[in-house]
Every structure is written in structure tokens, then in C-alpha cells.
C-alpha positions as CSV (number, residue, x, y, z in Angstrom):
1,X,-23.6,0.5,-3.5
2,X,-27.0,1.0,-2.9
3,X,-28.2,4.2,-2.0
4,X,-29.4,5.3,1.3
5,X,-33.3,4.1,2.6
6,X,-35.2,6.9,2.7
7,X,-36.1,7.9,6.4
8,X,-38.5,5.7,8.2
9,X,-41.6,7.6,10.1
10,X,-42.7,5.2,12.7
11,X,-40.6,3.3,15.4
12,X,-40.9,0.0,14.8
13,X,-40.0,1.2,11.1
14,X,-36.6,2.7,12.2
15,X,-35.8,-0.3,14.4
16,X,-36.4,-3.0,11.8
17,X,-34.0,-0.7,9.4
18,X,-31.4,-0.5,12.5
19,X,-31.7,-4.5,12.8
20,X,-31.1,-5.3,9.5
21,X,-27.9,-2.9,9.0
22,X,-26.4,-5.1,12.0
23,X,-28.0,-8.6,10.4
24,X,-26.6,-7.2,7.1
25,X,-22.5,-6.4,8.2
26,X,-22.9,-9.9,10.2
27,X,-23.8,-11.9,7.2
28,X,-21.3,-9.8,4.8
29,X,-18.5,-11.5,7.2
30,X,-19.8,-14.9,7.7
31,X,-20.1,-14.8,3.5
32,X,-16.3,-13.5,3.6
33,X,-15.0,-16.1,6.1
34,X,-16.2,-19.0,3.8
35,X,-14.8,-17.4,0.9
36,X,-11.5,-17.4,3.0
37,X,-11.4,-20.9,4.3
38,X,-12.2,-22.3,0.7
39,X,-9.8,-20.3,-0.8
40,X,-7.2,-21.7,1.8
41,X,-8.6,-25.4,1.1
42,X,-7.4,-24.9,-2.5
43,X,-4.2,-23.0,-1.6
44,X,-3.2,-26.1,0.1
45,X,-4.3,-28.6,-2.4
46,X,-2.6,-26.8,-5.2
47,X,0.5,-27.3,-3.0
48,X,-0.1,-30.8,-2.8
49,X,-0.1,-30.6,0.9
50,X,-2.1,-33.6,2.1
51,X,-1.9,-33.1,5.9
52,X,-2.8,-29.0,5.7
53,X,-5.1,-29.5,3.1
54,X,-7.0,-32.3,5.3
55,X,-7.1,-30.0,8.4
56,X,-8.1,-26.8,6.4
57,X,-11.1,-28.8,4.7
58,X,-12.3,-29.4,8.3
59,X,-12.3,-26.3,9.5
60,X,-13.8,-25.0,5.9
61,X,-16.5,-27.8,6.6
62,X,-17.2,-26.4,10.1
63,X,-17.3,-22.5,8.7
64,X,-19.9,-23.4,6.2
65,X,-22.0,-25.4,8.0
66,X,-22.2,-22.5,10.9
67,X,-23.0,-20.3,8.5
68,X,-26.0,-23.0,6.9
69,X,-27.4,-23.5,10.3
70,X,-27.5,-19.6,10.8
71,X,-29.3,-18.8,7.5
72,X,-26.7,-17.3,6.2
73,X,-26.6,-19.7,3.0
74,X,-28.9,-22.1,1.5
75,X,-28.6,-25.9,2.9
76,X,-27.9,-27.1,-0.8
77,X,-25.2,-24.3,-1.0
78,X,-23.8,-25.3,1.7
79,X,-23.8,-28.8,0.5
80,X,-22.2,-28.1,-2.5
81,X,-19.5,-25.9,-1.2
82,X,-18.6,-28.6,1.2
83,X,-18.9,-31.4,-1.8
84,X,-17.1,-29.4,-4.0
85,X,-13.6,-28.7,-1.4
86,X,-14.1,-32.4,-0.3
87,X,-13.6,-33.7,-4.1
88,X,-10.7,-31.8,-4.2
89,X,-8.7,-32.9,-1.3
90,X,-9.8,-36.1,-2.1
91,X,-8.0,-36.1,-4.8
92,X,-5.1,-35.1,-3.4
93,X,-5.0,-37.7,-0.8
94,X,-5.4,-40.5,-3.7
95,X,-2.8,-39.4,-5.3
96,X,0.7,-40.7,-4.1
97,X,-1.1,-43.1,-1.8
């Protein structure tokens, strides 16, 4: 971890540090949620659960895009998160079909 800010001397200075503490533990579990709902997303296609897998990938689609319309990630990141869970389950879903 990183060490300690030294401490600020004007106001605005100490707020601005304040904020981004707060901005910082919000992003930390937006970036932890998508992490979780694309590690569920290949849970289930590893299981060869079609219907799960289908459902998780929507709510993993909705997580990520939250977090790209918040700034949290990049849009192309996003993108590619999204394209990257949807090959997947495609794949799934073709097989057996």
C-alpha cells in the first residue's frame, strides 16, 4: 500500500484529499463487483449451464456498463469485458443446440 499523503495546509486542499478517499473505496468496489459477476459468468459456463449462464451474462453486462457510464472503467474496457463473457456463453449456448 501506499503510504500516507502528507498533511494538506489549506482547505480546499484537505477537502479534495477527503473526496478522493470516498471516490477511491467507491471505485475499489464497483472494480470488485465486475470482477465478481465475470467470475460467476464463467462459473456457470464451465458448468455448462445454459439458462444460469444466460442470466448471469446479463446482469454482468448491466454491472459493467454502470461502472463505464460512471468512469469507473474505460468505454473500450468495458466493451471488451462484455465481448469477451458474451463469446463465452455464446459458445455454450451453440453447443447442444
Amino acid at each position: 500500500m501506499a503510504a500516507k499523503a502528507p498533511v494538506k495546509k489549506n482547505l480546499s486542499a484537505i477537502k479534495r484529499a477527503r473526496q478522493s478517499e470516498k471516490r477511491n473505496e467507491r471505485n475499489k468496489n464497483e472494480r470488485s463487483k465486475i470482477k465478481g459477476v465475470m467470475k460467476s459468468v464463467e462459473t456457470a459456463v464451465k458448468s455448462g449451464e445454459k439458462d444460469a449462464a444466460a442470466g448471469v451474462l446479463l446482469r454482468a453486462v448491466k454491472t459493467i456498463n454502470s461502472a463505464r457510464s460512471k468512469g469507473i472503467i474505460h468505454k473500450n474496457n468495458a466493451a471488451r469485458k462484455i465481448s469477451k463473457l458474451t463469446k463465452k456463453v455464446n459458445a455454450v449456448l451453440q453447443t447442444g443446440a
